[in-house]
C-alpha positions in Angstrom: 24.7 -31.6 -7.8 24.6 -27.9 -6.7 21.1 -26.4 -5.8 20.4 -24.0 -8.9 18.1 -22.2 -6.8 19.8 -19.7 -4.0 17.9 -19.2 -0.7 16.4 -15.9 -0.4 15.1 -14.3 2.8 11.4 -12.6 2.1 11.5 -8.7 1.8 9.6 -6.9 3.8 7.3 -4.8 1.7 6.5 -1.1 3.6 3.0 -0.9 3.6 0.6 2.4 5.1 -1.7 -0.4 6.1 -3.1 0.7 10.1 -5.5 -2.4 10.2 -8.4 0.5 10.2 -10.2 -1.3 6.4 -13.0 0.7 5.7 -13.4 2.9 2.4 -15.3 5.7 2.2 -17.8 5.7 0.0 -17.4 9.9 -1.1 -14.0 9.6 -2.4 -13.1 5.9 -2.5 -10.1 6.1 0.0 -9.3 4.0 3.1 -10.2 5.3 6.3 -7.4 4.0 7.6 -4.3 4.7 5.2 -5.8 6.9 2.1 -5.2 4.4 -0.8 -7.8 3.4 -3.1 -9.8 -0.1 -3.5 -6.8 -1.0 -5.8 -3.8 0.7 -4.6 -4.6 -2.1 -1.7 -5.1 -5.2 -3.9 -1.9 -4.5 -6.3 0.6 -3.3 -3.1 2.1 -6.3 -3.0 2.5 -7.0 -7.0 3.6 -3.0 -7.5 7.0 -2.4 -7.7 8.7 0.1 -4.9 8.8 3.3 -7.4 5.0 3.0 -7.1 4.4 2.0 -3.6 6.4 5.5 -3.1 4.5 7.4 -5.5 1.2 6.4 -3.7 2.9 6.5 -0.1 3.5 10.7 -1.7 0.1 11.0 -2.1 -1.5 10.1 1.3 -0.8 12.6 3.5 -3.1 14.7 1.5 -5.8 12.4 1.0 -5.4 11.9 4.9 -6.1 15.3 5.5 -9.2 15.4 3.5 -10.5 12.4 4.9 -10.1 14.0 8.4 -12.0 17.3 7.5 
């Protein structure tokens, strides 16, 4: 009987993620990659149109975090 299930190799998913996990508490951002409290817990559940529209939108939260 053939395997009705095909092997697939894992994705890997781009993330911002710097292993810096701290949010600050003023605007609700990382301190290390600028996404919100649930930008993190959906990444990997989001699909890649969104992961880009948020990946978009860090360099200016970045910058804010940093003045």
């Amino acid at each position: 009987m053939d395997d009705v299930f095909e092997s697939v190799a894992p994705q890997a998913i781009e993330s911002p993620c710097v292993l810096v996990c701290s949010i600050d508490t003023d605007t609700g951002w990382c301190l290390g990659c600028g996404r919100t409290r649930d930008e993190i817990a959906r990444w990997t559940v989001i699909d890649g149109d969104a992961r880009r529209a948020v990946m978009a939108i860090l360099p200016q939260r970045m910058a804010v975090l940093e003045q």
